[in-house]
TORKOL-4160 file (C-alpha; in steps of 0.2 Angstrom, whole numbers, padded with zeros to 4 digits, m for minus):
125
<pt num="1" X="0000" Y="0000" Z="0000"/>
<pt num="2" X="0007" Y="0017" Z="m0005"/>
<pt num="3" X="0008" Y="0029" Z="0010"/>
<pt num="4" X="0015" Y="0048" Z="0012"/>
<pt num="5" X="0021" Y="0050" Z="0031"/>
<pt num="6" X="0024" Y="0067" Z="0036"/>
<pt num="7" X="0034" Y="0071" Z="0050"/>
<pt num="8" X="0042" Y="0087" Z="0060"/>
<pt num="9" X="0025" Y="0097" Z="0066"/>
<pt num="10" X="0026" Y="0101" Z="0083"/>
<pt num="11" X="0022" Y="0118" Z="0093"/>
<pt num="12" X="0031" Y="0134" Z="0091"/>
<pt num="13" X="0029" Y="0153" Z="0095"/>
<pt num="14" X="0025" Y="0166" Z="0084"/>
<pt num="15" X="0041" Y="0170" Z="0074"/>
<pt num="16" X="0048" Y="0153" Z="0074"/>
<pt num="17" X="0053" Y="0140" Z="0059"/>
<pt num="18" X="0049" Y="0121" Z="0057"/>
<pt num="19" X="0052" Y="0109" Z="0043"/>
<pt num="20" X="0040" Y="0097" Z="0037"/>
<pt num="21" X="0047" Y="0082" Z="0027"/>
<pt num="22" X="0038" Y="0070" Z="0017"/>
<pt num="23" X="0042" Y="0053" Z="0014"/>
<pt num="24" X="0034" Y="0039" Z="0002"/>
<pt num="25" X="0033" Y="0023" Z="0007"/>
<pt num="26" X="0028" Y="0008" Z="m0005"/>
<pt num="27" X="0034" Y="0017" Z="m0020"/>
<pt num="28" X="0043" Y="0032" Z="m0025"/>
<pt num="29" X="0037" Y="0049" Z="m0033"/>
<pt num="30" X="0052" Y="0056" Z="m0046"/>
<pt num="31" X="0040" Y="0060" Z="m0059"/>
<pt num="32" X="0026" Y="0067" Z="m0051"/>
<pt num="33" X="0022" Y="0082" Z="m0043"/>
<pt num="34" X="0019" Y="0085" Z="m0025"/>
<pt num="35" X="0014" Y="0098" Z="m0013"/>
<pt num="36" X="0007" Y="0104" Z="0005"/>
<pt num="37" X="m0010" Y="0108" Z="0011"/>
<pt num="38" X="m0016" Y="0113" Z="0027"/>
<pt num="39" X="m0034" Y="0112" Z="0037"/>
<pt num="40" X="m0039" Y="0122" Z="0052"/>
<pt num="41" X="m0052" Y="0117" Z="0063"/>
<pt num="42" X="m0069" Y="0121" Z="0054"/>
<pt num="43" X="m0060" Y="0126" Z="0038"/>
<pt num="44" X="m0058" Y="0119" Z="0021"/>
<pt num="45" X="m0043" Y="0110" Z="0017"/>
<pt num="46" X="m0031" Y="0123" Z="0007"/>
<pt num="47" X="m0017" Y="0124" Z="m0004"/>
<pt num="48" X="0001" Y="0130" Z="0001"/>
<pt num="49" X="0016" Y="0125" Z="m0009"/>
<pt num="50" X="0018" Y="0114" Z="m0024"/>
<pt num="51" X="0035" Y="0108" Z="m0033"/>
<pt num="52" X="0033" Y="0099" Z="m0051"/>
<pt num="53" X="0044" Y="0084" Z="m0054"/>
<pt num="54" X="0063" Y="0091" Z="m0055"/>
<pt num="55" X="0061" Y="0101" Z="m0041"/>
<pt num="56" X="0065" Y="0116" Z="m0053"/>
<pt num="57" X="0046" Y="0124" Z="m0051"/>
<pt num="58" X="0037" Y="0129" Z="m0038"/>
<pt num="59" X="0021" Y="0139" Z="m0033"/>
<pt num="60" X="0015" Y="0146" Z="m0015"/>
<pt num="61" X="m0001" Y="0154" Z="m0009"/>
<pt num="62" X="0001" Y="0171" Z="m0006"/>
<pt num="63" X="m0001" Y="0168" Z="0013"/>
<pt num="64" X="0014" Y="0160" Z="0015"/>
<pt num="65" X="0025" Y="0167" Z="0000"/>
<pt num="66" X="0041" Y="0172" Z="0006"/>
<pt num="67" X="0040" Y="0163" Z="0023"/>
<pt num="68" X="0039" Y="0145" Z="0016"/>
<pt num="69" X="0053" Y="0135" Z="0004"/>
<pt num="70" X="0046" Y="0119" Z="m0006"/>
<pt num="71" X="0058" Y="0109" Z="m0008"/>
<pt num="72" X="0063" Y="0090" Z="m0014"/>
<pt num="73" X="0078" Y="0079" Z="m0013"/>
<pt num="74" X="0077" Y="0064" Z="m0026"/>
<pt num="75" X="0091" Y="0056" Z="m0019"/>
<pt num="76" X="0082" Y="0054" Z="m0003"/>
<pt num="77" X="0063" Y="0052" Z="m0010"/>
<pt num="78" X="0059" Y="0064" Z="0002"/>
<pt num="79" X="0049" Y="0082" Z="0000"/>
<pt num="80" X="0052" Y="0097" Z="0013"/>
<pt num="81" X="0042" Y="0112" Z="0018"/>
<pt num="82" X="0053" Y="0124" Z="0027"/>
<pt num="83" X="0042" Y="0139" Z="0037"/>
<pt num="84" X="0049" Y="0152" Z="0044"/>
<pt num="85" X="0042" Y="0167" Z="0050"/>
<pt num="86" X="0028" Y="0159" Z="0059"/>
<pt num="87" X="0012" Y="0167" Z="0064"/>
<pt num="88" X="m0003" Y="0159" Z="0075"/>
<pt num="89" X="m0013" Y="0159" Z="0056"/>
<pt num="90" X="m0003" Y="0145" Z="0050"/>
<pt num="91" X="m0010" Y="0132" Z="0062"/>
<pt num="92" X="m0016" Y="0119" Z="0052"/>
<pt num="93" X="m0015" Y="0102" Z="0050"/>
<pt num="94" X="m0004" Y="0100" Z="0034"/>
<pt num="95" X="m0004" Y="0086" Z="0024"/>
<pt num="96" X="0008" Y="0081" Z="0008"/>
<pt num="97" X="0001" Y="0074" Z="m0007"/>
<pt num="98" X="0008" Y="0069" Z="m0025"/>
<pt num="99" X="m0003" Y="0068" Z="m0042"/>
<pt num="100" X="0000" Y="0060" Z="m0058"/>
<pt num="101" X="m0009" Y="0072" Z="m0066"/>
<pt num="102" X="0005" Y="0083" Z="m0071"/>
<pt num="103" X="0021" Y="0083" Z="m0068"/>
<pt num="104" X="0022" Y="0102" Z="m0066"/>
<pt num="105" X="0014" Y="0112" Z="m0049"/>
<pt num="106" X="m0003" Y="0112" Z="m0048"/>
<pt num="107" X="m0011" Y="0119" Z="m0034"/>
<pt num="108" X="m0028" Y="0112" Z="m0035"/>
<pt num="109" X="m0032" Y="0099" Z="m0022"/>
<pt num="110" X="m0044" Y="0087" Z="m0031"/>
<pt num="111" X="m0028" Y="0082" Z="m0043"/>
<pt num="112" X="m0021" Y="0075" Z="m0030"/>
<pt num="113" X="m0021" Y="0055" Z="m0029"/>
<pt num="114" X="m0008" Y="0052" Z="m0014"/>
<pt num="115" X="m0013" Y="0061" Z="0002"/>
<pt num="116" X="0000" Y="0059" Z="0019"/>
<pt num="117" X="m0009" Y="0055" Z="0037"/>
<pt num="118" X="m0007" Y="0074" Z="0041"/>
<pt num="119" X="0006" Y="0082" Z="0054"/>
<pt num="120" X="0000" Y="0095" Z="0066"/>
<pt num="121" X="0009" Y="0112" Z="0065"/>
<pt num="122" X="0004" Y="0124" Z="0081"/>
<pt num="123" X="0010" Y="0141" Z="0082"/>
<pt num="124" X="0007" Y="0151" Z="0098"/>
<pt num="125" X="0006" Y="0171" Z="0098"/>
């Protein structure tokens, strides 16, 4: 069974950095592209970042543009989103994912086929 396990949500102040990673298990994801979303309670689920096959493209949500860095090592199969900058509006649950729709970004949630277990990210004020 294919799985995405994200790992490295935890608590920090406002201000603060953490880095998400994202690992595959059952198969890898070279040729796809992958990305990060995020749900707050009583929210819908919502785009972040997105990083097309090569790692060579990317695309952020205005929210976070210029605090967050999508990233991907093949060499590792692994994805990172590095957040800096915090404030208490990114608490979320986030969640990676990876489509074989394109092989580009794509920010649009339902083009997604993979989806991780989620990893919560808190951020105090």
């Amino acid at each position: 069974q294919v799985q995405l396990v994200e790992s490295g949500g935890g608590l920090v102040q406002a201000g603060g950095s953490l880095r998400l990673s994202c690992a595959p298990s059952g198969r890898t994801f070279s040729s796809y592209a992958m990305g990060w979303f995020r749900q707050a309670p009583g929210k819908e689920r919502e785009f972040v970042a997105t990083i097309n096959w090569s790692g060579r493209s990317t695309y952020y949500a205005d929210s976070v543009k210029g605090r967050f860095t999508i990233s991907r090592d093949s060499a590792k199969n692994t994805m990172y989103l590095q957040m800096n900058s915090l404030k208490p509006e990114d608490t979320a649950v986030y969640y990676c994912a990876a489509t074989s729709y394109t092989s580009g970004t794509v920010a649009d949630l339902s083009k997604y086929d993979y989806w991780g277990q989620g990893t919560q990210v808190t951020v105090s004020s």
